[in-house]
N, C-alpha and C positions, 0 to 999 in steps of 0.2 A: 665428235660433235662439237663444234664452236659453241660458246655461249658467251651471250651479245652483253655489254657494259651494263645497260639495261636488266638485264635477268641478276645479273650477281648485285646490282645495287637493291632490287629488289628482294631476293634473299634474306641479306644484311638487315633491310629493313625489316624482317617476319624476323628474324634473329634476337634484332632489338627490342621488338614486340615483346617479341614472347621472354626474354630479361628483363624488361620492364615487369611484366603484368608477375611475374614470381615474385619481385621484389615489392611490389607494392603495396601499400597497407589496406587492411579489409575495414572498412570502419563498420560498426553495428551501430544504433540509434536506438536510445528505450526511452519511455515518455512515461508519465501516467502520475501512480499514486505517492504523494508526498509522503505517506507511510511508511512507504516502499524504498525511499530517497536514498538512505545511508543503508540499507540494506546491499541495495542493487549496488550503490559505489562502490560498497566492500569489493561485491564480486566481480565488479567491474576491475577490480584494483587488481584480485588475486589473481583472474585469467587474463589479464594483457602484461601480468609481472611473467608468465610463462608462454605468454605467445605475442612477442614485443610488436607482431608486423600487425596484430590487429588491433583498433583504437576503437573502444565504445564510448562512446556517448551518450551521459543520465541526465536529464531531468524530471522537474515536477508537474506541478502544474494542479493536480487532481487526477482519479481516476475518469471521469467523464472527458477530459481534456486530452487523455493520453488515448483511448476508447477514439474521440474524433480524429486524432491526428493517424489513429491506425486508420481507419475509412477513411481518411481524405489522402494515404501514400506518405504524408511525413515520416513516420517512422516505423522503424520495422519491430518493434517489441512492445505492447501496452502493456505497463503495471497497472491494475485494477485491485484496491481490497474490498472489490464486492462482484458479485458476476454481471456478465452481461447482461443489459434491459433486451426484451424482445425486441425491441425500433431500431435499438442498434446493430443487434444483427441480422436484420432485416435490410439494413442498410450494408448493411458489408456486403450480401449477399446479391441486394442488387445492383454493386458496382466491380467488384470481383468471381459474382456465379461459385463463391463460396460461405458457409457458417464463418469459416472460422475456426481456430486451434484456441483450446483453451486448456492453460497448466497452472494445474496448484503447484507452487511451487516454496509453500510454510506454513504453518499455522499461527495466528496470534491471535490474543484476549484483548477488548477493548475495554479499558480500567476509565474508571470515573475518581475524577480527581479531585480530592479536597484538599482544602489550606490545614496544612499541620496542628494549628490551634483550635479547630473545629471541632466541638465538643462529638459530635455525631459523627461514627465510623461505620453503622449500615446502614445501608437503603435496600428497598424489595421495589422487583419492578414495577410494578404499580405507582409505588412512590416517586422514580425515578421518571416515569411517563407523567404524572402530575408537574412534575417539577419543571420538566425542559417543556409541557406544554403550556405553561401559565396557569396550572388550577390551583395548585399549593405555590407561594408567592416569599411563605416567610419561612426560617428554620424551627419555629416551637411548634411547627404542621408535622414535623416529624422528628419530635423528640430532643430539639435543640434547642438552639436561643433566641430568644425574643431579635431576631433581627431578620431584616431584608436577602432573600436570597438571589442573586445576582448569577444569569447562566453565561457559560462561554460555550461556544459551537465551532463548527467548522462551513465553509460557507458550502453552497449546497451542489457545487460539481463534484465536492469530494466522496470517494467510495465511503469512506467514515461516516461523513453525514448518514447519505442511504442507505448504509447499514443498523446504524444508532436509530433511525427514526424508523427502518421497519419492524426493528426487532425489539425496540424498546418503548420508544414515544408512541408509535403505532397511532399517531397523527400526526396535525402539524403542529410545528416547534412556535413555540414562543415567540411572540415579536419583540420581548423585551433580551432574546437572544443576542447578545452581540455577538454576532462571526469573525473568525482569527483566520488568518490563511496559511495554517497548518498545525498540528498538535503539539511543535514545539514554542508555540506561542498563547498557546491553550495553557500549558502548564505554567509557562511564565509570570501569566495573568494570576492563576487562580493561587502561585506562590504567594504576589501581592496583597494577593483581595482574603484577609481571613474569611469571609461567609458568601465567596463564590462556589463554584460548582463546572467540571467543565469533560469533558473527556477524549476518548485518544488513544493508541496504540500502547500496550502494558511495556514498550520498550522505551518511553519518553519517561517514565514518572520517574524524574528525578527533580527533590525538592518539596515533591509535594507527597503527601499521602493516599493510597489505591481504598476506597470505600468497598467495604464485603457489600455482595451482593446478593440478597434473596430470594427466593425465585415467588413467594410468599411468602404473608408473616408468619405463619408455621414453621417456615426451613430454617436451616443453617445458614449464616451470611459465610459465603466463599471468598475467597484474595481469587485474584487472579496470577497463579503459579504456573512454571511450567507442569507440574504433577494434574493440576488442577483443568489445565487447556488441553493438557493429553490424552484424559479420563472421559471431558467435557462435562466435570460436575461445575466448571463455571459457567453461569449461563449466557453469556457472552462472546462466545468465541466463536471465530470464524478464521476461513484460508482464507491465502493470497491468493492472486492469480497473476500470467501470465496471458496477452492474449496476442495470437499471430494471423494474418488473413489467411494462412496454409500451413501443410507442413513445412518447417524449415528446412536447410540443405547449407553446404558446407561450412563456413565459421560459428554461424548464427544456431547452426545445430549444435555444432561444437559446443559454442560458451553454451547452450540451454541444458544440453547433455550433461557438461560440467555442473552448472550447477545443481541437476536432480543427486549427483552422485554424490559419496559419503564426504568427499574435501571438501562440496560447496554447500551442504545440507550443517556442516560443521559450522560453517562461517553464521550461521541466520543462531546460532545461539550464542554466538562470542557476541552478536548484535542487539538480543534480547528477546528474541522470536524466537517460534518452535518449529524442528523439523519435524516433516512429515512422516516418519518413521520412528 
């Protein structure tokens, strides 16, 4: 059988093809909870250090922001540290005819931060929802010193926020809140300010001192410890999450695969978080 100039350049080219697309790099895309930031980079660092052909891509933003960019196709992985709103997936839902995939994939305590010279080391929640709501204003309302108490927050597409304010303020926050656009600028603040107040993921306090937390005046004030987020005798603690518009399939499973397992569950305590296990 002859075969025409034609057919064998054609060949070549499905040859090419198909040497190309092997060599190619897979990129992944994760978005979401500035929480989550230096977490995800770790593991972003540790599985493209053993699989060089695929490139991930981390940013922040907030978890609400990273939640939008999954419903609108920007990216293919949301970090969220709080779960999905119903509206939201209700919107995934009717733009892909799916929920949605959603993976814990750590645990961490959200530490309320004080400036080191602050005479006051607990608060019970109660106190703590007075204080970010504006009802208690000064520190001698709860045992301290004659001075002005000054909040710092996180602004309000962060999972932090809507975590902190359902499970603690359990209204709305203070207007004389000022919002930082992420926990390491929370802690910054309230290093400066001696008679601020601020809080954040138990893996930033650095600088500043973690206030015991009580769950009433009756209890014990807790730290927020790894012993203590594992047990859930801190009253504070919650997962991360992952969230995907399906099941994943090949790299993207891969790195998720990777990080449920014990080398990447390893990583989120060298970072200050707790694994799931």
């Amino acid at each position: 059988m002859k075969t025409s100039k034609f057919t064998i350049a054609a060949i070549l080219l499905v040859v090419m093809a198909i040497g190309c697309t092997s060599n190619e790099s897979k990129k992944i895309t994760v978005k979401g909870s500035d929480t989550m930031v230096i977490l995800s980079q770790k593991w972003a660092e540790a599985f493209m250090k053993k699989n060089p052909k695929t490139t991930i891509q981390v940013t922040g933003g907030g978890s609400g922001v990273g939640i939008a960019a999954l419903i609108n196709g920007s990216t293919d992985i949301a970090n969220a540290s709080r779960p999905m709103k119903p509206s939201e997936i209700d919107q995934l839902k009717e733009k892909y005819q799916s929920s949605g995939l959603e993976i814990a994939c750590a645990k961490d305590g959200l530490s309320v931060f004080l400036n080191k010279e602050n005479p006051v080391a607990e608060l019970t929640i109660d106190q703590l929802s007075g204080i970010f709501s504006g009802k208690i204003t000064n520190w001698k309302e709860v045992g301290g010193n004659d001075e002005k108490i000054q909040l710092y927050g996180r602004e309000s597409s962060s999972g932090t926020f809507e975590f902190f304010k359902e499970h603690v303020v359990k209204t709305d926050f203070s207007p004389a809140c000022q919002t930082l656009p992420g926990t390491a600028a929370i802690v910054n603040a309230v290093k400066k300010d001696k008679y601020s107040i601020g809080y954040g993921g138990a893996a930033y306090a650095e600088g500043v001192k973690d206030c015991k937390i009580k769950v009433d005046a009756k209890s014990e004030g807790i730290l927020p410890t790894a012993a203590t987020i594992k047990d859930k005798t801190y009253p504070i603690s919650r997962y991360l999450y992952m969230y995907l518009k399906s099941q994943p399939t090949g790299e993207t499973k891969a790195f998720i695969d990777w990080i449920l397992s014990p080398e990447g569950q390893k990583i989120i305590e060298e970072v200050g978080y707790y694994p799931l296990k």
